[in-house]
C-alpha positions as CSV (number, residue, x, y, z in Angstrom):
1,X,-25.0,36.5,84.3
2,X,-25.7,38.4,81.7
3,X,-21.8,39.0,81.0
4,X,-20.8,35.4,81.0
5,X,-23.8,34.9,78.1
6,X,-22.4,37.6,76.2
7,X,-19.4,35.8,76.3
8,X,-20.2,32.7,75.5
9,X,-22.3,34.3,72.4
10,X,-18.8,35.8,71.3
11,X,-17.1,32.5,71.7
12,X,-19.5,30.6,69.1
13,X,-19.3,33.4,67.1
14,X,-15.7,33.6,67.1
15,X,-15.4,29.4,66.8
16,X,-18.2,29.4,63.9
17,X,-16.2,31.7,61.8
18,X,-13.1,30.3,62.2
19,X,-14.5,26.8,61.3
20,X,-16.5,28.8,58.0
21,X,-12.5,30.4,57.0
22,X,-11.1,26.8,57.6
23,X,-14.0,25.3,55.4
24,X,-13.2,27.8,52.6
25,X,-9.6,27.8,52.9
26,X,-9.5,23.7,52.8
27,X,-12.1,24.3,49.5
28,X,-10.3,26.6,47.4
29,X,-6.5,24.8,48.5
30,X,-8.2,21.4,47.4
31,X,-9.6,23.2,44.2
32,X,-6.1,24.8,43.6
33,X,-4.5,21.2,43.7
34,X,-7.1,20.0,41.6
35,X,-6.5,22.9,38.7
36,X,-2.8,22.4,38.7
37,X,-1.5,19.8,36.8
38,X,2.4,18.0,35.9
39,X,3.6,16.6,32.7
40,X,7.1,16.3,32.3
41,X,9.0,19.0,33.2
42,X,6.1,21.1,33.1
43,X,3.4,22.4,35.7
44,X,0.5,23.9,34.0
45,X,-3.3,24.9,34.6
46,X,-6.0,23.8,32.0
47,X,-8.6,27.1,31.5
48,X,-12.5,26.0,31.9
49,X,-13.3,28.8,29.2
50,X,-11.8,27.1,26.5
51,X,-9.5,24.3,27.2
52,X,-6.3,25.8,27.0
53,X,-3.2,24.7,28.8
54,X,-1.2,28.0,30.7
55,X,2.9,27.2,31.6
56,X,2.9,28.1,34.8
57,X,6.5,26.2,35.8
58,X,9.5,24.7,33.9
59,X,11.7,23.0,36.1
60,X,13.6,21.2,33.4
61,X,17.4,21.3,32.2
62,X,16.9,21.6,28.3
63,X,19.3,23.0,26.8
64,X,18.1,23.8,23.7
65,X,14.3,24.7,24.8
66,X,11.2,23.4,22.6
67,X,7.6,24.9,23.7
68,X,4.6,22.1,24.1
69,X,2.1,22.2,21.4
70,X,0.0,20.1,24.0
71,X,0.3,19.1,27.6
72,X,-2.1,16.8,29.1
73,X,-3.7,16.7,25.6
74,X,-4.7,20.6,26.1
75,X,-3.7,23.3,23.3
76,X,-0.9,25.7,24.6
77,X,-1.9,29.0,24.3
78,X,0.3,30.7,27.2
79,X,3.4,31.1,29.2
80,X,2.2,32.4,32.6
81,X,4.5,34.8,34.8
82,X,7.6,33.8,36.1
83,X,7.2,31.0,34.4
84,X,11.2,30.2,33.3
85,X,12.4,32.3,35.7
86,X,16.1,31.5,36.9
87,X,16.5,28.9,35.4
88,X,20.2,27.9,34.5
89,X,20.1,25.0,31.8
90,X,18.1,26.8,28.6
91,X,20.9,28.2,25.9
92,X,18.1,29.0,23.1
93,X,14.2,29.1,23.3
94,X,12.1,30.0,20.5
95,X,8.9,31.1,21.3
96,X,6.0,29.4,18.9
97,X,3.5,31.4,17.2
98,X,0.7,29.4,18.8
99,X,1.8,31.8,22.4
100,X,-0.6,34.3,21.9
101,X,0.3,35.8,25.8
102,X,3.3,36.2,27.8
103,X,3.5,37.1,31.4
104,X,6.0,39.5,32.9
105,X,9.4,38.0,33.9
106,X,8.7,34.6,31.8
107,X,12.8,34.2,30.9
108,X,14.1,36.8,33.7
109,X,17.6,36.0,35.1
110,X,18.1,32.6,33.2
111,X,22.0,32.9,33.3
112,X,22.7,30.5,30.5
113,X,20.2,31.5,27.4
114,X,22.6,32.8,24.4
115,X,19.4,32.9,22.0
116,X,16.2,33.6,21.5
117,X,13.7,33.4,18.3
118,X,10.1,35.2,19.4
119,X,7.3,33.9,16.9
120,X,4.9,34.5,19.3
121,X,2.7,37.5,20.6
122,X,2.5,41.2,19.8
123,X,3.9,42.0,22.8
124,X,7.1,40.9,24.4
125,X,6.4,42.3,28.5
126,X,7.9,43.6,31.1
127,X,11.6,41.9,32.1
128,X,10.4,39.1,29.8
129,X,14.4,38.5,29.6
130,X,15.7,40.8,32.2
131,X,18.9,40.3,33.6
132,X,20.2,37.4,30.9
133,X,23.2,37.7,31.1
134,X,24.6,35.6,28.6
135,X,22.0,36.3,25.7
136,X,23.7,37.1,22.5
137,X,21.2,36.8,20.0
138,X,17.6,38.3,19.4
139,X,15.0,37.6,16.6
140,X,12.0,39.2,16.7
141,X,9.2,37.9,13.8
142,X,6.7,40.8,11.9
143,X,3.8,41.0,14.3
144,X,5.4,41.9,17.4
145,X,4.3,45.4,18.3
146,X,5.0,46.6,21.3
147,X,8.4,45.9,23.3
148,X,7.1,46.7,26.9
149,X,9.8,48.2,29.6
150,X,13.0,46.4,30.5
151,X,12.2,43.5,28.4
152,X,16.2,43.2,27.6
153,X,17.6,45.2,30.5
154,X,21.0,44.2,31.5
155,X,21.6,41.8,29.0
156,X,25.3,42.9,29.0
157,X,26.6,40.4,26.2
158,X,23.5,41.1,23.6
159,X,25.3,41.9,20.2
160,X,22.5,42.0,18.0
161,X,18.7,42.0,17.6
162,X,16.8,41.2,14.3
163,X,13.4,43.1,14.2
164,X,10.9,41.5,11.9
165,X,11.7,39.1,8.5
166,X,9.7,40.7,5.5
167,X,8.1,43.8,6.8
168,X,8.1,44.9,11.0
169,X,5.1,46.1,12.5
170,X,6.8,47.0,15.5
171,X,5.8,50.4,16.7
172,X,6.9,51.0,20.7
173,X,10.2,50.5,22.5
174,X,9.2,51.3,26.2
175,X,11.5,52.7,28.9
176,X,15.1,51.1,29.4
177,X,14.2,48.1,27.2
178,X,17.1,47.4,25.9
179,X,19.4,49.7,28.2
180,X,22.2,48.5,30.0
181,X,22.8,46.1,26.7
182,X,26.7,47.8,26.4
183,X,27.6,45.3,23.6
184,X,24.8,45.8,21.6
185,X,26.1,47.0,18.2
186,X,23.8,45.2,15.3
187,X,20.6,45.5,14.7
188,X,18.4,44.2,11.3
189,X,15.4,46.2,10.9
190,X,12.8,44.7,8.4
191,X,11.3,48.4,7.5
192,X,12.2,51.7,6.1
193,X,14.7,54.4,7.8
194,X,11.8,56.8,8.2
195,X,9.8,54.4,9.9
196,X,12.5,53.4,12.6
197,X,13.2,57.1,13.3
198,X,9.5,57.2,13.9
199,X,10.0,54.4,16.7
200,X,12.5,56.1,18.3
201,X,11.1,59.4,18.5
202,X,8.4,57.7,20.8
203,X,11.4,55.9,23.0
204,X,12.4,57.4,26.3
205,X,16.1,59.1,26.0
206,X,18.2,55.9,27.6
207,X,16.7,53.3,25.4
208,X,17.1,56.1,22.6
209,X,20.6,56.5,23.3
210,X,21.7,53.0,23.2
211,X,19.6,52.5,19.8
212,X,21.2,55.3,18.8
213,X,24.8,54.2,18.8
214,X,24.1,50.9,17.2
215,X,24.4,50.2,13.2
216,X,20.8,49.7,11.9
217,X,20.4,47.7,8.8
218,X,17.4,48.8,7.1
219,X,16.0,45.2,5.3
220,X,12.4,45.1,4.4
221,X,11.5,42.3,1.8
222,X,8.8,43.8,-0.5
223,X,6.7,41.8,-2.3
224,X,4.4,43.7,-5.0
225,X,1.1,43.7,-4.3
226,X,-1.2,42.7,-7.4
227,X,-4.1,44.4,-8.7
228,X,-7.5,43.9,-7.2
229,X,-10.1,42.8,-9.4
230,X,-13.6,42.4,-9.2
231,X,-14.8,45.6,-8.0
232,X,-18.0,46.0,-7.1
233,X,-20.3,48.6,-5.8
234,X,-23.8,47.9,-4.7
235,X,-26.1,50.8,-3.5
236,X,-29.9,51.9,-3.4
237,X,-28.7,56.0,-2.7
238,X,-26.0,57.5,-1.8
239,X,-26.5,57.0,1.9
240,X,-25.5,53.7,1.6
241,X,-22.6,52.2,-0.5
242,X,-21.1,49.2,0.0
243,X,-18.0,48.6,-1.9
244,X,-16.0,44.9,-2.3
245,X,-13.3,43.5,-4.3
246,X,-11.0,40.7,-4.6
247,X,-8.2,40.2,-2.2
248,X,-4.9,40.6,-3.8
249,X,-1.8,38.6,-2.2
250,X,0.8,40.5,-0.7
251,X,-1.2,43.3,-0.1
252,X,-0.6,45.0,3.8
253,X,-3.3,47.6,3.0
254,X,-5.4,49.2,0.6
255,X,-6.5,52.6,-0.4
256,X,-10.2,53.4,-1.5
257,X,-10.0,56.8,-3.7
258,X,-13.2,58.4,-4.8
259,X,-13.8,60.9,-6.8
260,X,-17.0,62.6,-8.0
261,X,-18.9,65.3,-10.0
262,X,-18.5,69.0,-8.9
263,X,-18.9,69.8,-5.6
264,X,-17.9,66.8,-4.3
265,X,-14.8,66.7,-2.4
266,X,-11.9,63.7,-3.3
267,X,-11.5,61.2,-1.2
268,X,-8.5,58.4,0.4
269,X,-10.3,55.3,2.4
270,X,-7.6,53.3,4.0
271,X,-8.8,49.9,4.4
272,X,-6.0,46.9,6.4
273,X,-6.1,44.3,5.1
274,X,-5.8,42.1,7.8
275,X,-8.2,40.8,10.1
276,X,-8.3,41.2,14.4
277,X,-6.3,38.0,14.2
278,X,-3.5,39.3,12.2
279,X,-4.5,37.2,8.6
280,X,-5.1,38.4,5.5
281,X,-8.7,39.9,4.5
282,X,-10.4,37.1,2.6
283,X,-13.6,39.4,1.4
284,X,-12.0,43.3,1.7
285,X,-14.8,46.1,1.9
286,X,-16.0,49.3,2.2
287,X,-19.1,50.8,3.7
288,X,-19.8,54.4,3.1
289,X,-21.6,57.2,3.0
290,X,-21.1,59.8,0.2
291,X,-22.4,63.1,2.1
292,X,-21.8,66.4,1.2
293,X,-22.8,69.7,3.2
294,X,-21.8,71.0,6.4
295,X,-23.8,69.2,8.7
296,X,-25.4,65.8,9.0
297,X,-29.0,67.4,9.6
298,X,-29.6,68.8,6.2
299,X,-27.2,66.9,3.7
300,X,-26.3,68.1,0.3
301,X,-25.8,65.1,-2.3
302,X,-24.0,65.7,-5.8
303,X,-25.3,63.4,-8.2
304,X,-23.6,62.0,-10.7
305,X,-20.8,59.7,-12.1
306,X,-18.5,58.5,-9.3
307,X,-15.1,56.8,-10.0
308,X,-14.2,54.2,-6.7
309,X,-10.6,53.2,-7.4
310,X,-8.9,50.7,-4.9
311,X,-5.0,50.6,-4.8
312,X,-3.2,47.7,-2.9
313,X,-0.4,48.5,-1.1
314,X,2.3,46.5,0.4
315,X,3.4,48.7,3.2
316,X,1.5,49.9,6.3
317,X,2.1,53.5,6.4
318,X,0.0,56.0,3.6
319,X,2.8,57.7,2.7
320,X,4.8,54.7,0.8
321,X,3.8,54.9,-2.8
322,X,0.9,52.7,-3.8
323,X,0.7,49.5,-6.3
324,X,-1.6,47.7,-8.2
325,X,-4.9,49.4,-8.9
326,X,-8.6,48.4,-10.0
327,X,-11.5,50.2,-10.4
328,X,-15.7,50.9,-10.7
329,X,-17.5,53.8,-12.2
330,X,-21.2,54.1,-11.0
331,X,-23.7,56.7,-11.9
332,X,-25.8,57.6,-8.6
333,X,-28.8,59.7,-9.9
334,X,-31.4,62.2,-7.8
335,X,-34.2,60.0,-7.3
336,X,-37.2,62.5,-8.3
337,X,-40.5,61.2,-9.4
338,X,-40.7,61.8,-12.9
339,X,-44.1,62.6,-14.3
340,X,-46.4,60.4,-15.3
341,X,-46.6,59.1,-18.8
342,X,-48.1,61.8,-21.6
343,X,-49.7,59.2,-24.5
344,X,-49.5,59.9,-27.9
345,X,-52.3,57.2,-28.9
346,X,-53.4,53.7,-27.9
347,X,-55.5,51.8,-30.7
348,X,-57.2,48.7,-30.4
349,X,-57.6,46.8,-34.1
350,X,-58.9,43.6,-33.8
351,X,-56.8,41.8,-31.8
352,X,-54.2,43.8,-31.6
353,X,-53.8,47.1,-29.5
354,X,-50.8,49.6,-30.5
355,X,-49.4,52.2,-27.9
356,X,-47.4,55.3,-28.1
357,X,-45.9,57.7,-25.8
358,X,-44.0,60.7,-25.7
359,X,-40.6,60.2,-24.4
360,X,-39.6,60.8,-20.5
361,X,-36.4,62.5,-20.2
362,X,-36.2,61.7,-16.6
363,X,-37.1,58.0,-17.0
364,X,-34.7,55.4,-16.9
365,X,-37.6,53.0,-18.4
366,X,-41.2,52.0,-18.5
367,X,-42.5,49.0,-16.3
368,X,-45.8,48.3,-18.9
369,X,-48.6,46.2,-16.9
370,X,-51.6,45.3,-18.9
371,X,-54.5,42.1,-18.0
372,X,-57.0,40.1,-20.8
373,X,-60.2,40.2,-19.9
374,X,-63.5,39.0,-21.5
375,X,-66.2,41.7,-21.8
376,X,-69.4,40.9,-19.4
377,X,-67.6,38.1,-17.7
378,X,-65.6,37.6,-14.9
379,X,-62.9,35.5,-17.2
380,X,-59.4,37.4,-16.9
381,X,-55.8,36.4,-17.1
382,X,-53.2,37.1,-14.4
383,X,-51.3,40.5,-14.4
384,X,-48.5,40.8,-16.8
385,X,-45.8,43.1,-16.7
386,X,-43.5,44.1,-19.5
387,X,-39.9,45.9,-18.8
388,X,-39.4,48.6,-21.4
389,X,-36.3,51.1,-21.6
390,X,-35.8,54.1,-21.8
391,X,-35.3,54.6,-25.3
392,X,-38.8,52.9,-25.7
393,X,-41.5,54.9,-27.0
394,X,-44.2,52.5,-28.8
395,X,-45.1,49.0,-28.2
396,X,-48.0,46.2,-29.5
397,X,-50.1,43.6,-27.7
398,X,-52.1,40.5,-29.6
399,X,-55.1,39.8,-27.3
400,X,-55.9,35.9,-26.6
401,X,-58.6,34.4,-28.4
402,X,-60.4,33.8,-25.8
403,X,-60.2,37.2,-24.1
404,X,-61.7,40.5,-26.4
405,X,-60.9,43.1,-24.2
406,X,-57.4,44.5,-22.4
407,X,-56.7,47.0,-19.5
408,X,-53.1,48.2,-19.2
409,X,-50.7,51.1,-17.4
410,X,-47.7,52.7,-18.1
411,X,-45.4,53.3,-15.3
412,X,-42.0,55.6,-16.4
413,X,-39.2,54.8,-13.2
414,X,-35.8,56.5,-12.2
415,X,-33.4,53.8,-10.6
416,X,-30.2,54.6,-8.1
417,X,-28.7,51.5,-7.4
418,X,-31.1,48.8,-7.1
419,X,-33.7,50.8,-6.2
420,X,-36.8,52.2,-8.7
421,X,-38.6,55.8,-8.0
422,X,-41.6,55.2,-10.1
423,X,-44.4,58.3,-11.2
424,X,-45.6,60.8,-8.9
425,X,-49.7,60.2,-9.6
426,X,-51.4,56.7,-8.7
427,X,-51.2,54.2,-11.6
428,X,-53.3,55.1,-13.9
429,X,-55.7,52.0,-15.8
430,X,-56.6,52.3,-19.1
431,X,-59.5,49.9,-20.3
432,X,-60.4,48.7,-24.0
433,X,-63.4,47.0,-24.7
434,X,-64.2,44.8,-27.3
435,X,-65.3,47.6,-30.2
436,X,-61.9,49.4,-29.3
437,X,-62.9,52.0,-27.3
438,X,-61.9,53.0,-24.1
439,X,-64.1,52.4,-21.5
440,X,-64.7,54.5,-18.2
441,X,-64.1,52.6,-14.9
């Protein structure tokens, strides 16, 4: 008895599961019919993160091949793996800048494409056009970075292959992306020499080989950067600077120099001037910190006048020579407490009270604070404050006529930046009565 039971249990265990996998498997195939959807010639899948329409499918006869902005009213931001795959109709594709992502094997094997025009992502993948047979033509646009393994491998009638219009970013070939191309002789670089012998050097020896034996026309379009204006440096120490200036058109990057008083060692920024999306820096800046010593626990900091010049370049490597050039000359100063004021005389007449001080050589001026006051009442004005400079070493007041009596302070200040260090001691008040005499609080 106790045998057949155990069966049995088994059994509805067995039959429950199998109805649960059925369940889920009827769920997920209902949601995957749901998710795909046709337009045209097209199947596609709509993202719930953001809306976007993926290619999954062409199964259309095109021959001259124009990517969907939209399908299904959705933006197209990808072409999804396989996506063109053998098909035998397309003859020339251009890939639109708004394909930000590519799968592998997107154009592999389609026997009829002669050209191809990428505008699209950094990255062209892995046997995007493997085995085309009857490609002829390549043309890659500036941002594409990265040419991933066997992108072009056994494309046995590709003659040539433009990299880049104005100025190629392109900085990896991967393994036997363009080997087994016999018949490709041309290739347009937009760059310098140096910088495609740079490429290479990182290429694996096939691909190498082949790039090797092809004539490379060297055809970068440089436009001259302009000079940035508008520098500015804001500050409260030398911890904390934060430099900004004017984007300049044309400019790929730009170079920060600073230079400082004695003991402080020059100094190359490299700022791009592009953002993550690949568009030009509308607000360009710097945030630094001007330490000096050998170790971030006790810092050393030279004082004095700095010089922050920013060049604009319009290459991408630091070792083309730089363009246009502004620049801002700030004086950081040690922010000590200078000593308190040391009065010459303060003299009450009347109405009027005149002050004198000896000059502060560490001030970078006075704030003066002073309040009327009628003697043996509570009647008093507000606080008024008075900026003095530097040079400043005598000032008057007129008292009200209906106060008889002042109280005022002197407060020398040293200023960094936008921040004031005033006197070491307290504010000190100094009170006048009516009769001119200085009162004790």
């Amino acid at each position: 008895m106790l045998k057949k039971k155990s069966r049995k249990k088994g059994l509805g265990l067995v039959r429950v599961s199998l109805i649960l996998f059925l369940s889920l498997f009827c769920i997920l195939g209902g949601y995957r019919e749901v998710m795909a959807e046709t337009e045209g010639n097209y199947e596609y899948s709509v993202s719930a993160y953001d809306n976007s329409a993926t290619i999954k499918r062409y199964i259309g006869s095109e021959k001259n091949l124009v990517i969907p902005k939209k399908l299904g009213g959705h933006p197209v931001n990808q072409i999804s793996k396989a996506a063109f795959k053998g098909n035998t109709a397309i003859e020339s594709v251009t890939i639109p800048e708004f394909i930000t992502a590519v799968g592998w094997e997107a154009f592999m094997s389609c026997s009829a494409l002669k050209t191809v025009k990428w505008n699209a992502a950094e990255d062209i993948p892995r046997y995007c056009f493997d085995s085309c047979i009857s490609l002829e033509s390549v043309e890659l646009n500036d941002h594409v970075y990265w040419i991933h393994d066997r992108a072009f491998f056994l494309c046995g009638k590709l003659k040539s292959v433009r990299i880049g219009t104005e100025e190629s970013r392109l900085m990896f070939i991967s393994d036997l992306a363009f080997s087994e191309c016999p018949n490709l002789t041309n290739i347009t670089y937009a760059g310098r020499k140096v910088w495609w012998d740079e490429i290479l050097s990182r290429t694996e020896e096939t691909t190498r080989k082949r790039l090797e034996t092809a004539n490379v026309t060297y055809a970068l379009k440089y436009a001259k950067p302009g000079k940035p204006t508008n520098v500015k440096v804001t500050y409260p120490d030398l911890e904390n600077v934060h430099i900004t200036w004017k984007a300049v058109p044309n400019a790929r990057n730009y170079v920060v120099k600073i230079s400082g008083p004695k003991g402080y060692t020059t100094e190359n920024k490299n700022v791009w001037g592009f953002d993550s999306d690949g568009k030009p820096l509308k607000k360009p800046s710097l945030d630094i910190a001007l330490y000096h010593g050998e170790n971030w626990g006790s810092p050393k900091y030279p004082y004095g006048k700095y010089t922050f010049t920013i060049y604009a370049t319009g290459y991408h490597t630091d070792v083309e020579p730089i363009q246009g050039k502004g620049s801002k000359t700030c004086i950081f100063k040690r922010l000590e407490k200078p000593e308190s004021v040391i009065w010459k005389k303060y003299r009450k007449v009347g109405r009027k009270l005149a002050m004198s001080w000896k000059k502060n050589k560490l001030a970078d001026g006075y704030i003066l604070s002073y309040i009327y006051y009628k003697y043996g009442s509570e009647n008093r004005s507000k606080e008024y404050t008075k900026a003095l400079t530097a040079k400043t070493t005598s000032y008057s007041l007129t008292i009200p006529k209906k106060y008889n009596a002042i109280m005022f302070a002197l407060r020398p200040y040293v200023v960094s930046g936008k921040k004031k260090c005033y006197a070491k001691e307290d504010l000190k008040w100094i009170n006048i009565g009516p009769d001119g005499r200085e009162l004790q609080w």
